[in-house]
N, C-alpha and C positions, 0 to 999 in steps of 0.2 A: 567381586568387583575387579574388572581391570583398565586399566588406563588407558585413554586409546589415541589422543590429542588434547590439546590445549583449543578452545574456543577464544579465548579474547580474556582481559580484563575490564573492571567496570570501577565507578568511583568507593566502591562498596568491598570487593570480592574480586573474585578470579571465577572463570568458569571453562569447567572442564567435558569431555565426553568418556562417558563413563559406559562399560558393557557391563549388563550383569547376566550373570548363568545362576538358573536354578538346578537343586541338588538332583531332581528326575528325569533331568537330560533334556527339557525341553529348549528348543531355537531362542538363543540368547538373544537380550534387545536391549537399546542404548536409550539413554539419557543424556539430558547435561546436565550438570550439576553444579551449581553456585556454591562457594566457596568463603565464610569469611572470617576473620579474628574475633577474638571475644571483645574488643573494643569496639568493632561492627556489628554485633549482635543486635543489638536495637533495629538498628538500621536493616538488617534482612527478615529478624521478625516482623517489620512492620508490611514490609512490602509481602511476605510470607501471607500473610494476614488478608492484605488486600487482593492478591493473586486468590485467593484460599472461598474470598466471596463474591471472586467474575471467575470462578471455577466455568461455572456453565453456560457464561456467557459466548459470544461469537466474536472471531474474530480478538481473542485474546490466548497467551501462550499460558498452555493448561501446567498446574503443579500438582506433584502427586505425593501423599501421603498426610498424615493429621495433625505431625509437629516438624518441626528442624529434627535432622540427627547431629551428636554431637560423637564425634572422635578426635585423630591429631593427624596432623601431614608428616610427610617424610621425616622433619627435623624437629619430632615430637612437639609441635605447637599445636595448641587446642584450636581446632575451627567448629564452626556450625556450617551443616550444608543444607541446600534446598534442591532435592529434583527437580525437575522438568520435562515436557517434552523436547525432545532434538530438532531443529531446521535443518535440514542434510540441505538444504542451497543457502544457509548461513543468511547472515542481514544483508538487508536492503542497499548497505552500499559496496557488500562485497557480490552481490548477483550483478549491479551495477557494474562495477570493475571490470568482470569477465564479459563483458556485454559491450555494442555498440548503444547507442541508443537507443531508447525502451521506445517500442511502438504504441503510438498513440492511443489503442486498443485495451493494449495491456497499464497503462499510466491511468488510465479511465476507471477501469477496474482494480487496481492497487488503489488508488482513492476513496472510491466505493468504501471497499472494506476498511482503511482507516477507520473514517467516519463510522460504521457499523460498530468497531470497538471503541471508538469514543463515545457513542453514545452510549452504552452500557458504564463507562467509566464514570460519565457525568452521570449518569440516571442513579448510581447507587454512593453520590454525593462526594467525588473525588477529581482532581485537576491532576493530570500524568506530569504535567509540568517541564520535561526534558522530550516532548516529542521529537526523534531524529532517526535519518534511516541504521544509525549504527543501532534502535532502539526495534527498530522492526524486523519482523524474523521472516524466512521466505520457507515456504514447506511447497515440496513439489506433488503435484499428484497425478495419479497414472490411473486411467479406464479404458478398457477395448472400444473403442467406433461402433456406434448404433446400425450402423451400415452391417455389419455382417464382415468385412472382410479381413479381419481379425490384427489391423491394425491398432495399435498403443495411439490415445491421445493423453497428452501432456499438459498441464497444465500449473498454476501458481495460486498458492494460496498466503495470502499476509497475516500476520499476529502482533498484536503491540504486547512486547515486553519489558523488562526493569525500570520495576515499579520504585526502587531505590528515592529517588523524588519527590513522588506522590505528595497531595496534599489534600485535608477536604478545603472542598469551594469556599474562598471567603474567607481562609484561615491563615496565620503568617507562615510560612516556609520555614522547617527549622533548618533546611540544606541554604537558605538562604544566608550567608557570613557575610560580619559586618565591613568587610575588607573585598568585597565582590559584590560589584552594583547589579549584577545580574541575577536572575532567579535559579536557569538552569544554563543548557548551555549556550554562550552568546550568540554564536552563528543565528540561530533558530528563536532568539528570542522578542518580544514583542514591547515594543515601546513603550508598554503601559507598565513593565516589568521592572525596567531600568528603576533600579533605588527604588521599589516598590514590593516588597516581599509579601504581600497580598495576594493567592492568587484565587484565579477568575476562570468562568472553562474559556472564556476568549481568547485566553493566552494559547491555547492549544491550537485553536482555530489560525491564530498567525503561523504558530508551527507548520500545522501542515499545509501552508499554501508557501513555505518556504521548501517542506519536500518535493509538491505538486512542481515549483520551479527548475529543482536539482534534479529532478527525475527528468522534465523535456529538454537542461540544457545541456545535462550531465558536468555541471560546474558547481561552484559552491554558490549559496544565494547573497552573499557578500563579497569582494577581492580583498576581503583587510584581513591580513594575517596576524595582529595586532588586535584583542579584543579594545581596546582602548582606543583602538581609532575610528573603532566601532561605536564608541559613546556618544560621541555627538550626534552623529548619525541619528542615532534612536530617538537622542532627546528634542532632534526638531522633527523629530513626527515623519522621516521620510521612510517609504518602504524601498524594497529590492526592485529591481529596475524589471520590468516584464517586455520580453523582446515582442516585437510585433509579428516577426513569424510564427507565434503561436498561434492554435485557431480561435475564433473569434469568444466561444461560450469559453475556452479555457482561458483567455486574458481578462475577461468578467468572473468568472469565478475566481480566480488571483486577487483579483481589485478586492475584491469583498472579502475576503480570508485579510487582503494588506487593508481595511480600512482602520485612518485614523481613530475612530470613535469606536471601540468594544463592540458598544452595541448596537452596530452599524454592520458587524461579521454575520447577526445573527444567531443558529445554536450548529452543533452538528446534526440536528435531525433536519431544521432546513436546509442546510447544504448539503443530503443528501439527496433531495429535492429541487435540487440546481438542474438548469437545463443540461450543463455540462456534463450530468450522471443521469440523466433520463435514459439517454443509449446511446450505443456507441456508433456515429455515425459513420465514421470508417469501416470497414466491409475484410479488411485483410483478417485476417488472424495468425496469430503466431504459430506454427507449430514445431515440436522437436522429437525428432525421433528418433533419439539416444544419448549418454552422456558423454556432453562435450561436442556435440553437435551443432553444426552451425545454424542461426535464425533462418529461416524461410519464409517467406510470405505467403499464403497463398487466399487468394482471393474467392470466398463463397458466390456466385450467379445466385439472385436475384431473381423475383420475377419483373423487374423493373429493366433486369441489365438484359433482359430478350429485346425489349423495345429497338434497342440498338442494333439489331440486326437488319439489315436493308427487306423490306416486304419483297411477296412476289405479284408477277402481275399475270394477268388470268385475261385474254381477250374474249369477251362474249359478243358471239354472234348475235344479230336482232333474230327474232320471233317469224316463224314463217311467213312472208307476206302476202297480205291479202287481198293488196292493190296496186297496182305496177307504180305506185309514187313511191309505193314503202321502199323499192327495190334500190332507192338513192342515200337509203338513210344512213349516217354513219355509222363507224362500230363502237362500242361501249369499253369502257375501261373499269376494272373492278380490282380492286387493290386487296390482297387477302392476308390481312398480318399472319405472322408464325404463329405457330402454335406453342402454347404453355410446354415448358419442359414437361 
């Protein structure tokens, strides 16, 4: 095992990126590895636990092996660790950071797969409860072009991770303290939550329509730097303010993620069923092609975007005539669209 970076800290644990070499010489490969004291043991066995049975699920970050290992850190304190797999483009709001604003394309498709791993979450009877982008993991991926010309496409893949929170549906939060009216974390959290340590998968469903937010404004989906000035807020039922330049299926999909009534959001399998995720009607696609390379847009042709081309026009002579009247007749005009690419 060697060190190779520090990942982040979490309410739980530390996590590290860890390289291991095996003894036969084989191409060493990394890990991250969670990190925590034996007074947090509970706490990462459980979510251990719950990683361990959306192993195979989509759209969740995979853990590998059958228990915790237990050794000490540098200044002989006992921890427990859990693998993982590695995000080599780190969370969601660290790919944010490096980034201008995420194209509409790509915000479409990051939701998508949310909701894909929520639904797995809820279907095997548990609430994530702290959904936030410092919670989601960005894994990059690389395939040659169908095209033949032996260029790399790029592409992004989402995972919801630390499960640290977690709760089944319907059950009280034990991260819920009696000295924090919140469930998880305030930014992200949903009116029904406040002084309400019950949770519901609806809580999750406000979350992520507070990502879908931070993700088109690249702001936070509150300006109160103060969770306490947040509380009011919550407790008269108001949501995050949804700009109007958004496009029209994405400020309806918001609306519905922010409805007053639970059960008024629906589940995450209907809202993957939102018109908002049917397809992407935007046409750009992102591409990159290399690290540290700047966005590009480029735009795929349609067989719709041929129409746009101005027709040609084709003069047809009339028909040999066959009676000196015909010999006045005008000439014909025939309009002949382009042809299909």
């Amino acid at each position: 095992m060697e060190f190779m970076k520090s990942l982040g800290k979490g309410s739980y644990g530390s996590v590290d990126l860890i390289r291991f070499t095996k003894p036969n010489g084989s191409d060493p490969y990394d890990q991250a590895v969670k990190s925590s004291y034996a007074k947090d043991y509970e706490s990462l066995y459980k979510e251990f636990q719950i990683l361990s049975k959306l192993r195979d699920c989509p759209r969740i970050v995979r853990t590998f092996g059958t228990s915790l290992s237990r050794g000490v850190n540098d200044y002989g304190v006992r921890v427990y660790r859990m693998s993982m797999e590695y995000a080599a483009a780190g969370s969601l709001t660290s790919f944010m950071e490096t980034r201008s604003l995420l194209h509409d394309s790509m915000i479409r498709d990051f939701t998508r797969m949310i909701l894909q791993g929520l639904i797995s979450v809820h279907n095997h009877g548990y609430v994530h409860c702290d959904l936030k982008p410092e919670n989601l993991l960005v894994f990059p991926r690389h395939e040659y072009e169908e095209d033949g010309v032996g260029g790399l496409k790029s592409s992004y893949e989402l995972k919801i991770s630390d499960f640290g929170m977690s709760t089944e549906v319907g059950k009280e939060s034990k991260a819920w303290e009696f000295d924090s009216p919140y469930l998880g974390t305030p930014l992200y959290m949903s009116p029904e939550s406040v002084h309400d340590g019950v949770a519901e998968k609806e809580l999750d469903l406000w979350s992520l329509g507070c990502i879908v937010l931070e993700m088109y404004t690249g702001e936070l989906p509150w300006p109160f730097e103060d969770s306490k000035e947040l509380l009011p807020v919550l407790l008269n039922g108001n949501a995050p303010e949804i700009p109007q330049s958004l496009p029209c299926d994405a400020r309806q999909f918001l609306q519905t993620c922010f409805a007053r009534n639970p059960k008024e959001r629906g589940s995450a399998l209907e809202l993957l069923k939102h018109p908002f995720l049917r397809k992407v009607s935007d046409q750009k696609k992102v591409k990159v092609t290399g690290a540290g390379a700047k966005r590009k847009s480029v735009v795929e042709l349609k067989s719709k975007d041929i129409a746009k081309k101005p027709p040609k026009v084709k003069i047809v002579p009339p028909k040999t005539p066959q009676f000196k009247k015909n010999l006045n007749r005008p000439l014909k005009l025939k309009i002949i669209p382009p042809r299909p690419p």
